[in-house]
BABADO-432603 format. One line per 8 residues: number of its first residue (from 1); their letters; for each residue z, x, y of N, C-alpha, C, O. Coordinates in steps of 0.001 Angstrom, whole numbers, m for minus. Layout:
N
NUM) a) Z X Y Z X Y Z X Y Z X Y ~ ...
This chain:
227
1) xxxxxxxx) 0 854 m1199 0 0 0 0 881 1237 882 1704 1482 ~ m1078 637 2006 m1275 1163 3363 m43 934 4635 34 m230 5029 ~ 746 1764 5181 1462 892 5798 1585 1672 7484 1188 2826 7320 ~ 1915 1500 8745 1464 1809 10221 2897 2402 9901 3650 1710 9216 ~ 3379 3806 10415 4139 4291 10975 4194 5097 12417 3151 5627 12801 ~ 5409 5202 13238 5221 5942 14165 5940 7064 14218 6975 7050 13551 ~ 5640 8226 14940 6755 8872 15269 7226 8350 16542 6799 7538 17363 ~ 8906 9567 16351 9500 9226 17673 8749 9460 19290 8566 10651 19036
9) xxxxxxxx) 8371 9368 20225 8573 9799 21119 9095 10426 22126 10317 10580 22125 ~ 8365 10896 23136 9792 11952 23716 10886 11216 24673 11999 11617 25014 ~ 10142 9897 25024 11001 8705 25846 11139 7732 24970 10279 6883 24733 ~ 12270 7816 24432 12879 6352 23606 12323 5023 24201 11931 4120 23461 ~ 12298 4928 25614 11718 3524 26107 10314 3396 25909 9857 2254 25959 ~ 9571 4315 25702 8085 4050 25156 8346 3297 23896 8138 2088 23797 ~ 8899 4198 22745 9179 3414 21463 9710 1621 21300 9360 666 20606 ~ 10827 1899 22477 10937 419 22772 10580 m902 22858 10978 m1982 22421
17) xxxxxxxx) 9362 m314 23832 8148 m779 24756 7342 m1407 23354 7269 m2569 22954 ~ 6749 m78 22768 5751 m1075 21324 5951 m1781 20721 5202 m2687 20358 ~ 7665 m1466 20258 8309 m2237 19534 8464 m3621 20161 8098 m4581 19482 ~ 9012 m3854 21493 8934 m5533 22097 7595 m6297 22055 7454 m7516 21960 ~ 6550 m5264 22153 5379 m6235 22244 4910 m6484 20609 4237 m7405 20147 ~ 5236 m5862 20243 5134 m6049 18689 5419 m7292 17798 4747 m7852 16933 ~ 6947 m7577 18439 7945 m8123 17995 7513 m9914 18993 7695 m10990 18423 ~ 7080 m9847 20147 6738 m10383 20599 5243 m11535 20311 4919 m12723 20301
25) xxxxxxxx) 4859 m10516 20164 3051 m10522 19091 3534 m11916 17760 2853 m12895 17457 ~ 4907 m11513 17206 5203 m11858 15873 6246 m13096 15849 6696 m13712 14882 ~ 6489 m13260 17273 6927 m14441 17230 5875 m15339 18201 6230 m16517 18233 ~ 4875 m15110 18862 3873 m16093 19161 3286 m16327 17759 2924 m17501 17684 ~ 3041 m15606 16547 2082 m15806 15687 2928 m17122 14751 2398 m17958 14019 ~ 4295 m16963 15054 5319 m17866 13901 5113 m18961 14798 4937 m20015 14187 ~ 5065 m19094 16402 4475 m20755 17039 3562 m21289 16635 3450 m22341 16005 ~ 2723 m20444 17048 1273 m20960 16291 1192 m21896 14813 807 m23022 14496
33) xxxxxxxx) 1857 m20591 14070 1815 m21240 12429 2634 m22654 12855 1988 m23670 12599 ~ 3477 m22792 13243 4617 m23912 13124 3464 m25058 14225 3689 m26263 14330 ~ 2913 m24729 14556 1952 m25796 15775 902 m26374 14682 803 m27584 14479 ~ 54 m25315 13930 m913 m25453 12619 m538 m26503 11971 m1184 m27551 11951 ~ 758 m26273 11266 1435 m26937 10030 1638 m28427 10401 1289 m29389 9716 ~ 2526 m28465 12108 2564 m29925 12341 1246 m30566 12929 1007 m31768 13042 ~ 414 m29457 13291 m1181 m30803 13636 m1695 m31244 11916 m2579 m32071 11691 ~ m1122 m30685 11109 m2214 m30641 10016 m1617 m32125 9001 m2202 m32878 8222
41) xxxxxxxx) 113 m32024 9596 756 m33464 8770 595 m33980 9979 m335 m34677 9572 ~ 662 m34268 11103 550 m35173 12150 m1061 m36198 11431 m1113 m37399 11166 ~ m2169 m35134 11303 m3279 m36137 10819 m2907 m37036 9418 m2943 m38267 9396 ~ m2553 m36201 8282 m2502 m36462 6643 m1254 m37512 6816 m1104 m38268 5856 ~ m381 m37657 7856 646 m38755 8016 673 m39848 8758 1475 m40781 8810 ~ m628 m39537 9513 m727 m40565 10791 258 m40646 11510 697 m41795 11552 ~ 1060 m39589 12378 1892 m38928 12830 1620 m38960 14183 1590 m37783 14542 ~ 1335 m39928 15437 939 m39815 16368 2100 m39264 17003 1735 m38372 17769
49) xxxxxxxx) 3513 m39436 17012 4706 m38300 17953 4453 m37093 17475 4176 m36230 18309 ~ 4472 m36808 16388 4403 m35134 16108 3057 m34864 16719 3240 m34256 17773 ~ 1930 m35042 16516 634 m35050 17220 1099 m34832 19006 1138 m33743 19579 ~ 1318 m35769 19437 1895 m35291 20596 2469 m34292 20796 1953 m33396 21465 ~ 3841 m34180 20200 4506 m32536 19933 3413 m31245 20507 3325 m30838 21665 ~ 2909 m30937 19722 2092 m30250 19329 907 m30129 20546 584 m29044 21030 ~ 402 m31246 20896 m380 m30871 22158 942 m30381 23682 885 m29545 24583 ~ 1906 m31340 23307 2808 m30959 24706 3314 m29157 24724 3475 m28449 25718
57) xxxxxxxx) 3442 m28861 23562 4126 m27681 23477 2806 m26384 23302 3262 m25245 23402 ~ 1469 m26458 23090 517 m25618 23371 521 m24934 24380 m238 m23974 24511 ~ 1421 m25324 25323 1357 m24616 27067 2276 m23547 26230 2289 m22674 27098 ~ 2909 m23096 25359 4060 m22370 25322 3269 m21265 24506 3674 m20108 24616 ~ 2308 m21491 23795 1703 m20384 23255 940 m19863 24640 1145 m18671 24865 ~ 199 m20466 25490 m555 m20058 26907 101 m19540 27547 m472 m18859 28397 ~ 1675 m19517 27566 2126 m18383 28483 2550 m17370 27836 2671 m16271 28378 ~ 2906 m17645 26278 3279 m15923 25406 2068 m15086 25388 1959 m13860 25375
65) xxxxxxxx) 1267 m15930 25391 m159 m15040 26292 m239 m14135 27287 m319 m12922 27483 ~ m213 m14672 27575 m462 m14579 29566 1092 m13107 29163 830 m11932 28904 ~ 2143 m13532 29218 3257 m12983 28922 2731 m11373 28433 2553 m10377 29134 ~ 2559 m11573 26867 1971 m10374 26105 1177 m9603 26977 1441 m8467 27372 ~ 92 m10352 27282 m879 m9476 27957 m602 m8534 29146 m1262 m7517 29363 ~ 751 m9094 30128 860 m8273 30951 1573 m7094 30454 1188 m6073 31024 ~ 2475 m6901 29589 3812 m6502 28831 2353 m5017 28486 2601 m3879 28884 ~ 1105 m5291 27815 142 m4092 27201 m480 m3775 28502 m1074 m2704 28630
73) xxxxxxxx) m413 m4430 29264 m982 m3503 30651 27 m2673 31185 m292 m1485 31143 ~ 1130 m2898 31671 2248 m2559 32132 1949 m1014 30936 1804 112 31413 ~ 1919 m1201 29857 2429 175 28933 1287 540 29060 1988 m281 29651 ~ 46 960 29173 m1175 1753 29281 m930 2041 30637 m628 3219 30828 ~ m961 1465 31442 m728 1857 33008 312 2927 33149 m2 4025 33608 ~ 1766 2603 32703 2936 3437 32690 2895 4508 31543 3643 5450 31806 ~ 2276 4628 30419 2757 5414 29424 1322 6129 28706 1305 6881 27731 ~ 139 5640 29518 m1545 6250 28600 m1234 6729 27474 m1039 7887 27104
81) xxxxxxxx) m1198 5609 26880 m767 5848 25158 m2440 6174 24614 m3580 5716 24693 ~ m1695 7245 24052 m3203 7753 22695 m3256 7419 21680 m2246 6786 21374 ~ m4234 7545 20607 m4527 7500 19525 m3478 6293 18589 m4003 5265 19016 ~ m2693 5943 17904 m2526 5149 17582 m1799 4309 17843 m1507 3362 17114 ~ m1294 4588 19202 m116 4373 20273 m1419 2923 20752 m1486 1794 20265 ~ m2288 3556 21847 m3141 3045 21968 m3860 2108 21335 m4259 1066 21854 ~ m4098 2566 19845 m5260 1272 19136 m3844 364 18816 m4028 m697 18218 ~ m2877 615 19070 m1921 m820 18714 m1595 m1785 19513 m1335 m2956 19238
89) xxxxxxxx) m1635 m894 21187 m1586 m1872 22277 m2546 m2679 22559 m2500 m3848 22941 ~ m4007 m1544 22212 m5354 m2759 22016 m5540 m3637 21091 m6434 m4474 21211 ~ m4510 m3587 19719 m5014 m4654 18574 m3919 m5774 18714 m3677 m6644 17877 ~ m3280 m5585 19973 m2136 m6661 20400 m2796 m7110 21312 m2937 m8321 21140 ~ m3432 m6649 22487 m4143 m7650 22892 m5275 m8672 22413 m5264 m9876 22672 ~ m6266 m7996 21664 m6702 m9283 20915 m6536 m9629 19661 m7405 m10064 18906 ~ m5093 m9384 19360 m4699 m10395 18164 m3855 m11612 19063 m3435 m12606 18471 ~ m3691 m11467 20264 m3047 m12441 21103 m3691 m13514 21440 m3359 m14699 21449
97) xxxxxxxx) m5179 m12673 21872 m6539 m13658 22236 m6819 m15106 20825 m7051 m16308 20953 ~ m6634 m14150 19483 m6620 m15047 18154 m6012 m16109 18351 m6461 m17232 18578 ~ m4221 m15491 18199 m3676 m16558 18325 m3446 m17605 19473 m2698 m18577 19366 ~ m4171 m17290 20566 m4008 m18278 21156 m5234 m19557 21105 m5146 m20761 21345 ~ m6446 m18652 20660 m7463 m19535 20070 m7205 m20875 18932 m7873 m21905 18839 ~ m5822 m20393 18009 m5403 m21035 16989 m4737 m22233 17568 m4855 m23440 17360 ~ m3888 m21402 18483 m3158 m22485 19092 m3548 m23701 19965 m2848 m24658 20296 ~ m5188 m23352 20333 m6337 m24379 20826 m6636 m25047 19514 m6056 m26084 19193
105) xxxxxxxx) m7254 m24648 18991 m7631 m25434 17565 m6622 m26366 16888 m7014 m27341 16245 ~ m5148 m26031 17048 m3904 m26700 16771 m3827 m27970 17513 m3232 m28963 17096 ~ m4530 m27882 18767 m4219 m28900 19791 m5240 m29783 19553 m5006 m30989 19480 ~ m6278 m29358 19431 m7601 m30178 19056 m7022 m31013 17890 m6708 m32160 18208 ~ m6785 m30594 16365 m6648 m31080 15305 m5559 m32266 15970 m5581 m33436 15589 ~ m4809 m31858 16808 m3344 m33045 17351 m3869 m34321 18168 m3366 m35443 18208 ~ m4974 m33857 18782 m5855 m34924 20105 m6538 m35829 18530 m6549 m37052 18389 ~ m6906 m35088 17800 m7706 m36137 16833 m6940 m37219 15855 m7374 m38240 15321
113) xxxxxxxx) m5818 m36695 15827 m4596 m36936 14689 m4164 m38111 15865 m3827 m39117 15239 ~ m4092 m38262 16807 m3676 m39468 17749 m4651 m40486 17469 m4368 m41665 17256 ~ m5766 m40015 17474 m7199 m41031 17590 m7158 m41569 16451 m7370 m42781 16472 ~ m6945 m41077 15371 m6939 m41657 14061 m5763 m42418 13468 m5862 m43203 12525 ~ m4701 m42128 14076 m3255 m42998 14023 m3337 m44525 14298 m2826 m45479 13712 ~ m4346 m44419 15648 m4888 m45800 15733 m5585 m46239 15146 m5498 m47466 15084 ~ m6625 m45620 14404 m7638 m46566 13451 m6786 m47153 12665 m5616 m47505 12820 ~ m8003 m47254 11238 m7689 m47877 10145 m7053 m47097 9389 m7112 m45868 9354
121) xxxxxxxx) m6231 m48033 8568 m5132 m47259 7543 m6065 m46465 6212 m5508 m46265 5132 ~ m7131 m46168 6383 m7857 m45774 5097 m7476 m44272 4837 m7255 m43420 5698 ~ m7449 m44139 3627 m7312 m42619 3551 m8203 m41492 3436 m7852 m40326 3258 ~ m9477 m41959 3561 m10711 m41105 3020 m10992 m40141 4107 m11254 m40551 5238 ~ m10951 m38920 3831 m11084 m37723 4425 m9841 m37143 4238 m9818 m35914 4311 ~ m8578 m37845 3969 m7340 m36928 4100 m7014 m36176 3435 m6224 m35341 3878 ~ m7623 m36059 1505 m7752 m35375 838 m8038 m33859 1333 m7476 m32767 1254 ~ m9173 m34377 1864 m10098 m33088 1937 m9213 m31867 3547 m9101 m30678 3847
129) xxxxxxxx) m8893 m32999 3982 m7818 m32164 5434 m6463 m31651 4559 m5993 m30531 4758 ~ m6138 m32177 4003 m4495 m31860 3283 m5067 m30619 2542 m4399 m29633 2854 ~ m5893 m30368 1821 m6243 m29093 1146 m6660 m28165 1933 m6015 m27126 1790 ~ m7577 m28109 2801 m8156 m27392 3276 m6855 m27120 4502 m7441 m26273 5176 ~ m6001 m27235 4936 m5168 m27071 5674 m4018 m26348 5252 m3141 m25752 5877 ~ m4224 m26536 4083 m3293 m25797 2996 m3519 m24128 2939 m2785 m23183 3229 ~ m4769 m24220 2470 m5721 m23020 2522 m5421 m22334 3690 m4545 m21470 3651 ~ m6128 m22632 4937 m5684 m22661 5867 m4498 m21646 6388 m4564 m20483 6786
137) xxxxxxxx) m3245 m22664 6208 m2111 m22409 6750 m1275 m21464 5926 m130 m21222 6308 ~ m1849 m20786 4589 m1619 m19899 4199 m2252 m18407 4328 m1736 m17336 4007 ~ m3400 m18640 4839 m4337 m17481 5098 m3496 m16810 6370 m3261 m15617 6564 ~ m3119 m17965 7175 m2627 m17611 8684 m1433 m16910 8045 m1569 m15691 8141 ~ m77 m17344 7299 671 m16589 6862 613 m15493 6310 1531 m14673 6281 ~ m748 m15340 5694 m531 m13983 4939 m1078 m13001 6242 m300 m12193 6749 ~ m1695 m13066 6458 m2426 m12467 7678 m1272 m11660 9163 m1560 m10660 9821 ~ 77 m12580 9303 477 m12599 10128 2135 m11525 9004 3167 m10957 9361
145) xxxxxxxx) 1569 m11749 7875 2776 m10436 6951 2355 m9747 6510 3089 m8905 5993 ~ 826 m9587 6381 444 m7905 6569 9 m7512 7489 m832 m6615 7429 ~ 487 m8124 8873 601 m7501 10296 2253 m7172 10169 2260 m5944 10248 ~ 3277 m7486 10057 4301 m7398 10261 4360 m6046 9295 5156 m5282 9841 ~ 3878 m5484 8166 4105 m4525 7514 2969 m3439 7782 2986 m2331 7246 ~ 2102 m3814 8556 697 m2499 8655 396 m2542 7279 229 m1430 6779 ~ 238 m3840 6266 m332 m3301 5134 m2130 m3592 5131 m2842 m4588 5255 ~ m2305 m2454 4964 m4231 m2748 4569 m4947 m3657 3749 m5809 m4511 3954
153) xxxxxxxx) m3937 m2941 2112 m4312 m3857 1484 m4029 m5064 1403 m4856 m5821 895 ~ m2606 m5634 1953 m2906 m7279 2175 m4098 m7731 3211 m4847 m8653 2889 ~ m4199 m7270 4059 m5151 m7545 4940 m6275 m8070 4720 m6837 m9132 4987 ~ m6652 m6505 3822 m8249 m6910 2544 m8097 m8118 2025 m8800 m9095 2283 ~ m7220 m8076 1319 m7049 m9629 354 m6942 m10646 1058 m7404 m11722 675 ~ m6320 m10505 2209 m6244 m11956 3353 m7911 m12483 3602 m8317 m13643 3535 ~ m8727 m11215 3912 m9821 m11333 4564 m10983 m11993 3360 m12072 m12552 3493 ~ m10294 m11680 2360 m11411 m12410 1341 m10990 m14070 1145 m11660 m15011 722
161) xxxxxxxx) m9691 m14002 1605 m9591 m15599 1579 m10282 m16519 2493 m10213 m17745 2398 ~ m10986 m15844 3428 m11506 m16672 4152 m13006 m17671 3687 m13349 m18792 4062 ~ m13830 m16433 2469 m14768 m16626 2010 m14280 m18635 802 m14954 m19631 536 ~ m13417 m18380 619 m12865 m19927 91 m12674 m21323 603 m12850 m22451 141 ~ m11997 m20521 2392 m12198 m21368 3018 m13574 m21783 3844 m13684 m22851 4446 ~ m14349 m21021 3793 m15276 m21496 4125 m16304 m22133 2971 m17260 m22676 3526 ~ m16361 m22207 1618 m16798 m22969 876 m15984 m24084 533 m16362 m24846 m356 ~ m14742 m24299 1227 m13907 m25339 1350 m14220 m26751 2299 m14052 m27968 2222
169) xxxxxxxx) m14846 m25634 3330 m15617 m26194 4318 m16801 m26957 4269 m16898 m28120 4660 ~ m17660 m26302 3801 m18946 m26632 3076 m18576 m28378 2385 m19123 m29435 2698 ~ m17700 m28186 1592 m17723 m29137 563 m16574 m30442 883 m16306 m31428 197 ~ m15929 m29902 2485 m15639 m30981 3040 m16644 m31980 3279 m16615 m33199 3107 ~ m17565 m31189 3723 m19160 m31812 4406 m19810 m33147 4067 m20143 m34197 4615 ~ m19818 m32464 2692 m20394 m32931 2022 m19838 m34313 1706 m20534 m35323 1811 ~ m18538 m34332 1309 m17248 m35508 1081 m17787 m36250 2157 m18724 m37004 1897 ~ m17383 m36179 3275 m17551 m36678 4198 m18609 m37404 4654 m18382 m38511 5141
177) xxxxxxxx) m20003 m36884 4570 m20878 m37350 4958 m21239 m38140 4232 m22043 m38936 4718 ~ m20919 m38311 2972 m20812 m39382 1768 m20282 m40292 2228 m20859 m41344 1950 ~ m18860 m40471 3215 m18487 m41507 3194 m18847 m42112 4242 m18668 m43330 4261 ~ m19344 m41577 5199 m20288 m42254 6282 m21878 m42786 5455 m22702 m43308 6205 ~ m22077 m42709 4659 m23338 m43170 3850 m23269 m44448 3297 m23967 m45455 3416 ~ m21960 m44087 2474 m21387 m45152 2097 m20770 m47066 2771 m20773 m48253 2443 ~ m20306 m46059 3936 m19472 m47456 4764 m19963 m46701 6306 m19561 m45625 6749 ~ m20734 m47438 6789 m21552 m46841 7825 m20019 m47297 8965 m19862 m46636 9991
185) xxxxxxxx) m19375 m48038 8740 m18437 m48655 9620 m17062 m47321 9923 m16193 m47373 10793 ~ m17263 m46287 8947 m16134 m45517 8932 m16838 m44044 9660 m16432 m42890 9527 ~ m17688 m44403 10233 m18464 m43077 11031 m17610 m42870 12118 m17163 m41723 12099 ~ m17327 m43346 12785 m16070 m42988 13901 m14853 m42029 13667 m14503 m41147 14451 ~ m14189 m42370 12328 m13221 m42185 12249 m13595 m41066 11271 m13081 m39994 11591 ~ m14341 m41024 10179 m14963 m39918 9687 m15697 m38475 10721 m15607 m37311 10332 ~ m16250 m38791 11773 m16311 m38141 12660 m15100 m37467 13103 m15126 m36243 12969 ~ m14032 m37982 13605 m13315 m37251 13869 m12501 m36181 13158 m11936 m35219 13677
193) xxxxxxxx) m12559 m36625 11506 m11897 m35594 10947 m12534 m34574 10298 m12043 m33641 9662 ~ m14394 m35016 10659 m15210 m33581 10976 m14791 m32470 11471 m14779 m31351 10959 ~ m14324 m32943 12852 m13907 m32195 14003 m12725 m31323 13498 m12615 m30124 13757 ~ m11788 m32100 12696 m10405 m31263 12013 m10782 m30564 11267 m10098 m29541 11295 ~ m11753 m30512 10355 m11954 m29504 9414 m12509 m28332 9997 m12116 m27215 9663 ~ m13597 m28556 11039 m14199 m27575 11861 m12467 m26979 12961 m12639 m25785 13204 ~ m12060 m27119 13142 m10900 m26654 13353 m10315 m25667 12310 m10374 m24462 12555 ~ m9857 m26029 11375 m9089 m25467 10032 m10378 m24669 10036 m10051 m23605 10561
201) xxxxxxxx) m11879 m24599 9684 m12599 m23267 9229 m12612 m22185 10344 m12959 m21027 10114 ~ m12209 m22635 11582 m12457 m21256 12861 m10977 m20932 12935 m10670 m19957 13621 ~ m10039 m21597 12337 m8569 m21183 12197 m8842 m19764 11088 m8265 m18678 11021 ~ m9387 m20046 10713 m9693 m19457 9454 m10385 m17760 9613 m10078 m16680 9108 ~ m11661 m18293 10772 m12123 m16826 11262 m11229 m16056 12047 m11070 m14853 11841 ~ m10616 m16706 12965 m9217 m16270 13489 m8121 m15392 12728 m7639 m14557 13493 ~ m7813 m15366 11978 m6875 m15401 10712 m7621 m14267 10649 m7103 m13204 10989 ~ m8997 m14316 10189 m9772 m12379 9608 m9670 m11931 10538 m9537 m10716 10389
209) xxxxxxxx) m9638 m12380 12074 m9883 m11170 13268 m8538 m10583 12945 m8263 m9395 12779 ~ m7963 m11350 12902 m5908 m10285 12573 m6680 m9524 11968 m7380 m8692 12545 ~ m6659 m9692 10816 m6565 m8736 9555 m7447 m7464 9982 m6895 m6370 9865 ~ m8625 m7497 10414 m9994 m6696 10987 m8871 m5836 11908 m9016 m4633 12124 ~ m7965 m6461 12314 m7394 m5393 13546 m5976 m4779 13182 m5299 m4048 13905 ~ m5693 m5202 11989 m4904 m4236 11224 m5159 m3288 11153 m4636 m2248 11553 ~ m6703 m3686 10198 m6914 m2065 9633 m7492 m936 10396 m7672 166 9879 ~ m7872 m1293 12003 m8040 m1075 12949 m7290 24 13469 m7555 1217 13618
217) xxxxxxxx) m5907 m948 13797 m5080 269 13944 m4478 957 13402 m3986 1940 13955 ~ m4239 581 11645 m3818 1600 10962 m4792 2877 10588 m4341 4018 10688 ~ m6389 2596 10075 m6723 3399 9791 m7893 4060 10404 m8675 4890 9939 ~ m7804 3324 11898 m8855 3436 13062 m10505 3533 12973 m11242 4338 13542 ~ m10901 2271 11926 m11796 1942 11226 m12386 732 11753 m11759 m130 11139 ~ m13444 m49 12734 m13926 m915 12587 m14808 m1604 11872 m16021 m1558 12074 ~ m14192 m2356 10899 m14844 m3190 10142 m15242 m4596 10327 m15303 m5425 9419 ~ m15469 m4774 11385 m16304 m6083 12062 m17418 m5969 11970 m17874 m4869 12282
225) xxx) m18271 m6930 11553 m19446 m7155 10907 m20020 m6686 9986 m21232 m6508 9869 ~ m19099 m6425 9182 m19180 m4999 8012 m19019 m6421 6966 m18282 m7384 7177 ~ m19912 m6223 5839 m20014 m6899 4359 m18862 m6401 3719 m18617 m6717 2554
């Protein structure tokens, strides 16, 4: 197992410094997940308060943003960190950009999970959201604990999970568009939980950019757009 170590520095408050934004990094990524999890039963429960939840509290990932981001300027400005000092402050800034993308996609899946609270009580599509959200909301976990350990090889393995979810995706599609074939009357509401699944699959590309920027900064390797 691949894992990020540092040495000491010659100013303890540099060490500090990585360490808060680090630590920081790792508790926006645990909002997020916890924002994921409740848009994903807010829909599969017809959960229109938690749905709400979830859009009201998205401002809170937008400022651990905003937050983070100044916290890695402040330390390049004050401390011109090198070599792996550096690729960590840069793979915190856009693993921040990720998760806050997630945390859009979280809000979306919550705006739709309202819309559908009001329809009809039918269950068709929820199958296919309850699994694929599953998928999902585990990729984001693993992703976000082999960031917490600098491990590579979880990373790798995270990053192949995505290839599942996206044939997960696929074959939502397909479900779906069946049942708009079927009952032309449920196109509305089938529509919208288009929209959720297309959510859960870019949750999903999100989820590999982590991982891509693990191995980034552990082994100062870009593997973006790499087979």
């Amino acid at each position: 197992m691949s894992k990020m170590s540092f040495e000491n520095h010659i100013m303890k408050q540099f060490d500090e410094e990585l360490e808060e934004v680090r630590t920081r990094l790792m508790e926006m990524g645990g909002k997020v997940e916890q924002q994921l999890q409740n848009a994903v039963l807010a829909v599969t429960e017809a959960d229109s308060a938690l749905a709400e939840l979830v859009i009201k509290e998205e401002k809170y990932v937008d400022e651990m943003e905003v937050d983070i981001d100044e916290a890695c300027i402040l330390i390049i400005a004050r401390r011109q960190p090198a070599a792996s000092d550096l690729r960590l402050v840069m793979m915190v800034t856009k693993a921040v950009n990720d998760l806050e993308r997630i945390g859009d996609e979280a809000k979306k899946i919550a705006n739709h999970a309202v819309m559908l609270a009001g329809e009809s009580t039918s269950s068709q599509g929820y199958t296919e959201v309850r699994h694929m959200g599953k998928s999902v909301i585990s990729m984001l976990n693993n992703a976000l604990d082999a960031f917490a350990r600098f491990d590579v090889e979880a990373a790798m393995r995270t990053i192949e999970e995505d290839k599942q979810i996206d044939l997960e995706y696929k074959t939502a599609l397909r479900e779906l568009a069946t049942y708009m074939m079927e009952d032309p009357r449920s196109i509305t509401r089938v529509i919208n939980i288009l929209w959720v699944v297309r959510s859960l699959e870019r949750i999903g590309d999100h989820a590999k950019n982590l991982c891509e920027q693990i191995v980034f900064v552990v082994k100062g390797k870009d593997i973006r757009h790499q087979k």
